[in-house]
N, C-alpha and C positions, 0 to 999 in steps of 0.2 A: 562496749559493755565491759563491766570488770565482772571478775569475776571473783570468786571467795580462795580459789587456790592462787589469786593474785594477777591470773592472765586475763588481759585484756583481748578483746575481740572489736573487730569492727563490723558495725550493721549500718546497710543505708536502707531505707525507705519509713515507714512514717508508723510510729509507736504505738498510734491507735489500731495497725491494723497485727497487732501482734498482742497488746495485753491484754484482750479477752482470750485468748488461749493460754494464756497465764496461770500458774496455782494463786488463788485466793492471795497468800501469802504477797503477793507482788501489788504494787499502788503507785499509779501516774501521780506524781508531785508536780509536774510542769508539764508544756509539753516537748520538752528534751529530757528527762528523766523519769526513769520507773525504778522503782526501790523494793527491795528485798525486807518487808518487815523485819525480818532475822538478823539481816543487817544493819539494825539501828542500834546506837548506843543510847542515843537520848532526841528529845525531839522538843521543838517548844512553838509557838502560833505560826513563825512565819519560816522555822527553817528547820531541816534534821541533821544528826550528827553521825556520822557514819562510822561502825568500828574500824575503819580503815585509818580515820581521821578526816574524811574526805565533809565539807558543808555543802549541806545545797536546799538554795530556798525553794519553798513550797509555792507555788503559783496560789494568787487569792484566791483564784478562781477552785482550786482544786484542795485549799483549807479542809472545808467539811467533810469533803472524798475521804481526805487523806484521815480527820478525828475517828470518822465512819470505821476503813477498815482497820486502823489501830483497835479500835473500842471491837469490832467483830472478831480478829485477829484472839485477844486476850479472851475474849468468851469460848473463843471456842478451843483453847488450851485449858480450858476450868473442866470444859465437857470430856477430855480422852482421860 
């Protein structure tokens, strides 16, 4: 895992069983990566842009997922 003060951490076992206890804010893009909405700089169909610099493609499978909490993400920044 990286993290936003820059440290990386190591996790082994299996991502699904960790991002449903996740804030809203966080979306499996594949299934080796889970993304930090806050950390996106820009994003486009098949891949996001991380403010790190870091790229990483979105699984097709996890496309909609990913449009879904983007589009939930933003609405519910309109709401606070």
């Amino acid at each position: 895992m990286c993290k936003t003060d820059g440290e990386s951490v190591s996790y082994y076992g299996k991502l699904s069983d960790i991002v449903s206890n996740l804030p809203f804010q966080f979306v499996c893009i594949s299934k080796s990566y889970i993304v930090n909405i806050k950390c996106i700089k820009s994003w486009k169909s098949d891949a996001v842009l991380l403010k790190n610099g870091m790229e990483i493609s979105i699984a097709q499978s996890k496309r909609a997922s990913f449009k879904q909490a983007v589009f939930n993400y933003g609405r519910s920044k309109e709401v606070i």
